[in-house]
N, C-alpha and C positions, 0 to 999 in steps of 0.2 A: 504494500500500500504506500503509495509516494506523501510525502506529510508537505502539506501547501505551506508551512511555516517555511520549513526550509529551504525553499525556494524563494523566500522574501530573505530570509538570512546571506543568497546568492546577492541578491538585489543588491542589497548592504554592502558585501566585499565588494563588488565589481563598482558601485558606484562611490566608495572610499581609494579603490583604488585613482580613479577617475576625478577625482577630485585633486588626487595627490597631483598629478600629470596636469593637472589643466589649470588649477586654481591656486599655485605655489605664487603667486605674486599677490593674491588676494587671503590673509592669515586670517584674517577673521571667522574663514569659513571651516576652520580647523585642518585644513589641506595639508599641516605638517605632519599629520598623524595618518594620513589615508595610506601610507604604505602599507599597515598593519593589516589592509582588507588583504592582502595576499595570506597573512598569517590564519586568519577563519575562513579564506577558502583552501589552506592547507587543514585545518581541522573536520570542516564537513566532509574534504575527499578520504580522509581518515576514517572517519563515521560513515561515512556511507559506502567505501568500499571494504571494509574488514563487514561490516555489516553483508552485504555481496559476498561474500566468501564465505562467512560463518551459514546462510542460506545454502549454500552450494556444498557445503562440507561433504554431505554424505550423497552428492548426485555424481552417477557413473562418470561422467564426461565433464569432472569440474577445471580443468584446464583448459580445455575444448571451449566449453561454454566462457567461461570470464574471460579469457584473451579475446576472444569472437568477441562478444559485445563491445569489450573496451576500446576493441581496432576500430569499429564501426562507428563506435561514440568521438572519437577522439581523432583520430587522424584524418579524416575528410575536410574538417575547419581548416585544420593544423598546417596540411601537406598543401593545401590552396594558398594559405598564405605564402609558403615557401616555394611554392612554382612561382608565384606574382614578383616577389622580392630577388629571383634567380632571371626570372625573362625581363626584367626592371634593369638589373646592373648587366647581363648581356646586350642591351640594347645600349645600353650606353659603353660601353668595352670595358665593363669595370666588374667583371665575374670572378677574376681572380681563381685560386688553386680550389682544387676540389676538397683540402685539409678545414679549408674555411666551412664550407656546405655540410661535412660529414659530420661536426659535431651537433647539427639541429637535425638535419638528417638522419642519424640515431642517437639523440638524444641526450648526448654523454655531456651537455656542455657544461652542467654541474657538479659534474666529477675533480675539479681541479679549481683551484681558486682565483677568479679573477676577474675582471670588470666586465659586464657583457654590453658594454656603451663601447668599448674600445674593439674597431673589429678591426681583424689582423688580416696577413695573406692575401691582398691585394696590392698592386701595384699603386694603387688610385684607390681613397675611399669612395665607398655607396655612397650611395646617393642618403642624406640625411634622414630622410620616410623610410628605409631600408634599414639602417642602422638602429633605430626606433624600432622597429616591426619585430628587429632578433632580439631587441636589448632587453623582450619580456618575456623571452619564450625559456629562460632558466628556470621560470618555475615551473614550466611542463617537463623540463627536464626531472627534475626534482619531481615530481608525480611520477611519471613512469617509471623510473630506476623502484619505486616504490610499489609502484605495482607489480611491478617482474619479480623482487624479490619477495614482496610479503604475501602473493599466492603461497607458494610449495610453503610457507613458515605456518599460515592457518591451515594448511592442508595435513602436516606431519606434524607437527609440534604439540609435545603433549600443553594442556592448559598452563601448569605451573611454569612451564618453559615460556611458553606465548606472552603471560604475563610477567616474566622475568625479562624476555628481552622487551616488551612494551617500559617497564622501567628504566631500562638500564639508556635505551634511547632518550628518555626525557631526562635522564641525568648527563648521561653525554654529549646532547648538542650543547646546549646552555653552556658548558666547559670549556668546550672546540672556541665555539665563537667566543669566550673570554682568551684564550689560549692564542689563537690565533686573529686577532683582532689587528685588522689591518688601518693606514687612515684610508678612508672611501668607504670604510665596511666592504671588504672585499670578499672576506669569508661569509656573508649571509647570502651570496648565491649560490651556495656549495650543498649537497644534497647533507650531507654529513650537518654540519650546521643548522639547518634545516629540520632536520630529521622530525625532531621532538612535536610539534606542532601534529604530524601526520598521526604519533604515536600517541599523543592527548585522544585525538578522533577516533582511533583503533580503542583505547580503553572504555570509553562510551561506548562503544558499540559491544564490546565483552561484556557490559555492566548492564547496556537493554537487554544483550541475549540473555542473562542469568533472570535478570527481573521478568520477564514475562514466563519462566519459568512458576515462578510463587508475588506476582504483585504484592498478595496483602504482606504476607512475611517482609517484604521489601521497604514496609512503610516508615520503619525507623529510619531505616538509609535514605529514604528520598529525602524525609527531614533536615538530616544531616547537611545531603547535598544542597540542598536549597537555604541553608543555613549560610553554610561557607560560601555557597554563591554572594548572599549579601555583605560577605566579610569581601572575600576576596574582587568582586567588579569592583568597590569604591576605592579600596588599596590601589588598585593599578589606575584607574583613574587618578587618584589623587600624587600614584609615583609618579606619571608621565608628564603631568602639570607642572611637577617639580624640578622632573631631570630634563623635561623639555621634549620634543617630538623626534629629533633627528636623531637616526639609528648611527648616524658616528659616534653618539656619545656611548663608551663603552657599558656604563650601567644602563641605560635604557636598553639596550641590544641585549644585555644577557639577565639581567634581574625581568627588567619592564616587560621584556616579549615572552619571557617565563608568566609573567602575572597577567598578560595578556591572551595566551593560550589556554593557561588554565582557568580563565573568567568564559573564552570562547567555550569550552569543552563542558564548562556547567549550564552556561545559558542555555546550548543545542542539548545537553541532558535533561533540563527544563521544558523545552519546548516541544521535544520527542512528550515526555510524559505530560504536559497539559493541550497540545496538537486540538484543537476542536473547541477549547475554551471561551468564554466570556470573556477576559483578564483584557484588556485594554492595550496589553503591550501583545499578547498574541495574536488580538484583531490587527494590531497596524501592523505585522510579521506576515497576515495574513492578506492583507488588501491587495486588490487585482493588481494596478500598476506598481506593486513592489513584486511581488511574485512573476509579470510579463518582464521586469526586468531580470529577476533570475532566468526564463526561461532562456534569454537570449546571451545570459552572462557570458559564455564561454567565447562565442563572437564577439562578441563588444572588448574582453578583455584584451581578443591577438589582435583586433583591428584600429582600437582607439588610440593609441601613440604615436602610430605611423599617421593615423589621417589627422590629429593633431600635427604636425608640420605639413600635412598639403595644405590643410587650412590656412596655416602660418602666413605659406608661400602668395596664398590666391587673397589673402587679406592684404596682405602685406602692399600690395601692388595698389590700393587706394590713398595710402599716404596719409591715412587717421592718424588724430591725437594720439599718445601714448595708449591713457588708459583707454579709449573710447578700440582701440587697434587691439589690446590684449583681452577685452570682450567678445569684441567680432570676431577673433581668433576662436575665442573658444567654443561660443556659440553654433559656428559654423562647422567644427570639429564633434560637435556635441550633437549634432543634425546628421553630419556625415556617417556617426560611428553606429548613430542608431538606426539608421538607414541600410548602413551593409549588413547589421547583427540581426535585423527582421528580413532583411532580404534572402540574407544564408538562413534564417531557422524555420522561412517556411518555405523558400526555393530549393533546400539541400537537405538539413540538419531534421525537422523535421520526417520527413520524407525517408531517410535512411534509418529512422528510428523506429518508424511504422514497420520496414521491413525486415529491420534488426530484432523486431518482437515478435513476426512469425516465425522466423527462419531460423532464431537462437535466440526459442522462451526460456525467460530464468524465474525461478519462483521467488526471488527478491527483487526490490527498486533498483533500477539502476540510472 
C-alpha cells in the first residue's frame, strides 16, 4: 500500500533541495539549509527500499524481481539525462575521454572523494548546464552502490547481523566525515560518508516490519518514539540555528546531519504509523500539490540545476536590475524544471511504471 504522506515528505526534499540551488542569494527563505532535503530523500530511499526487500525476503525470484523494478524505476530518467548532456558536449567538441562518462555511467562516482562541480578529462570544459546536470547525480550514485549491496545483506543476513551492521553504518559515516573533512566538504559526496542517513531508513523499516507483527505490544515503543521525536526535531533545529547552515562547518556536517537524520527517520516512523490521520501536520504531508510534487520529485531533482543556468543564460540576455535579473532567473528555471518533470512523468516515467507492474508485480510499494 503506497502511504500519500510520503510522497509529500518527497515534495519537501526535492523542493528544499531546490531552494538551496535557486534561492542562495535570497536567506531569508532558509535556502542555506535546503541541502539537507538530499539527506530525507537518503532516508525515505532507506525506508522504503529495505522495506522492498524485507516484502521480497521469502519470494523465489527476489533478485530477479528488485533489480527489475529498480532498473525500470530509475534508469530511464537517469540515462536520458546523460544521453542529453553527452550529444550537448559532442556537439560542441567538448566530449572529452570516455574515463569522464564511465563514472555516471556506472555509477561509481561516489566511490572516491571529490568535488562533482569540478569535471575533469576534457580538453575544454562542458558547457556550464552540463556541468550542473552531473554535479547532482553523486547522490544517485550513492543510492545505487546501496542498492547493489544491501539486496544479498537482507537476503542472507541473519537479523542480529542486519541490525549490527545497520548500526555500525550510522556510527561510521558521522566519523569518516569528521575524519576526513575536507575545506569544500568534499567527503559528503562519498557513498561511505553518506552511508548512515540510508541506514536510519533501513532501521525504520526493520522497526515497521517487527510492529505490525504485534501493534498493540508495540504501544510503549511508539510512545517512546514519538517522545524522543519531540526531544530530538527541536535539538537539531535549534543546533543548526546555532552552528549555522553551511555543511563546511565541520560540527554541522557531522553532529547536525546526525541530529538531522535521526529527526528525518522518527518523523517518517511517525507518519508511517498515523498515515490517514486528522493531525494537521499529516493533512498538509498529505495535500495534493505537495504529494504531485513528490510524484515528479525524481525528475525535477536531475533536471532543475542544469535548467537553472539555461534560465540564467536566456534571462541574462534582457539586461535587468540585479535583483529584479536573479528573480527572472529563477522563476523561469522554476517553470522550466516543472515542465520537463510532468513532461517525463507522464510522457515516460509514468508509462514505464504501469508496465513495470504487470510485467515485474512485487507484493511491496515500490
Amino acid at each position: 500500500m503506497r502511504i500519500k504522506e510520503l510522497d509529500g515528505l518527497r515534495g519537501i526534499a526535492v523542493l528544499a533541495v531546490i531552494l538551496y540551488h535557486y534561492f542562495a542569494w535570497l536567506p531569508i527563505t532558509g535556502s542555506a539549509y535546503g541541502w539537507l532535503g538530499v539527506d530525507l530523500f537518503f532516508v525515505l530511499s532507506g525506508f522504503l527500499i529495505t522495506s522492498i526487500l524485507l516484502g521480497l525476503r521469502e519470494q523465489e525470484h527476489y533478485f530477479t524481481i528488485f533489480y527489475s523494478r529498480r532498473i525500470l524505476r530509475i534508469f530511464p530518467p537517469y540515462y536520458l539525462a546523460l544521453a542529453v548532456y553527452i550529444i550537448v558536449c559532442a556537439l560542441l567538441g567538448r566530449l572529452g575521454a570516455f574515463a569522464l562518462w564511465s563514472q555516471y555511467l556506472f555509477y561509481y562516482t561516489s566511490l572516491y572523494v571529490h568535488d562533482p562541480m569540478q569535471v575533469h578529462g576534457v580538453t575544454q570544459c562542458p558547457p556550464l548546464a552540463v556541468v550542473h546536470g552531473l554535479g547532482v547525480l553523486w547522490s544517485l550514485s550513492v543510492e545505487e552502490i546501496y542498492y547493489t549491496v544491501w539486496a544479498p545483506i537482507v537476503r542472507f543476513m541473519k537479523e542480529r547481523m542486519f541490525a549490527a551492521t545497520l548500526i555500525a553504518m550510522i556510527i561510521a559515516a558521522p566519523s569518516l566525515r569528521w575524519i576526513w573533512h575536507y575545506p569544500g566538504h568534499l567527503e559528503y559526496f562519498t557513498f561511505y560518508c553518506r552511508m548512515d542517513a540510508l541506514a536510519y531508513g533501513s532501521a525504520v523499516a526493520l522497526l515497521i516490519h517487527h510492529r505490525r507483527v504485534s501493534p498493540v505490544a508495540w504501544a510503549g515503543r511508539d510512545r517512546f518514539f514519538d517522545w524522543l521525536a519531540v526531544a530530538v526535531v527541536p535539538c537539531a533545529a535549534v543546533f543548526f540555528l546555532i552552528a549555522g547552515g553551511s555543511p563546511d562547518n565541520r560540527y554541522a556536517e557531522t553532529v547536525g546531519v546526525l541530529l538531522a537524520d535521526l529527526s528525518f527517520a522518527l518523523v517518517i516512523y511517525a507518519v508511517i504509523r498515523k498515515s490517514g490521520g486528522n493531525q494537521l501536520w499529516v493533512r498538509v504531508l498529505r495535500a495534493r500539490w505537495l504529494r504531485s510534487v513528490g510524484m515528479v520529485s525524481y525528475s525535477l531533482y536531475l533536471f532543475h540545476f542544469p535548467l537553472l543556468v539555461v534560465s540564467h543564460d536566456l534571462v541574462g540576455k534582457l539586461h535587468l536590475p540585479r535583483r529584479v535579473d536573479a528573480l527572472g532567473v529563477d522563476l523561469l528555471g522554476l517553470l522550466l524544471s516543472f515542465a520537463v518533470a510532468y513532461g517525463l512523468w507522464y510522457g515516460m516515467e509514468s508509462r514505464i511504471m504501469r508496465w513495470k507492474d504487470r510485467k515485474v508485480p512485487s507484493p511491496s510499494h515500490a
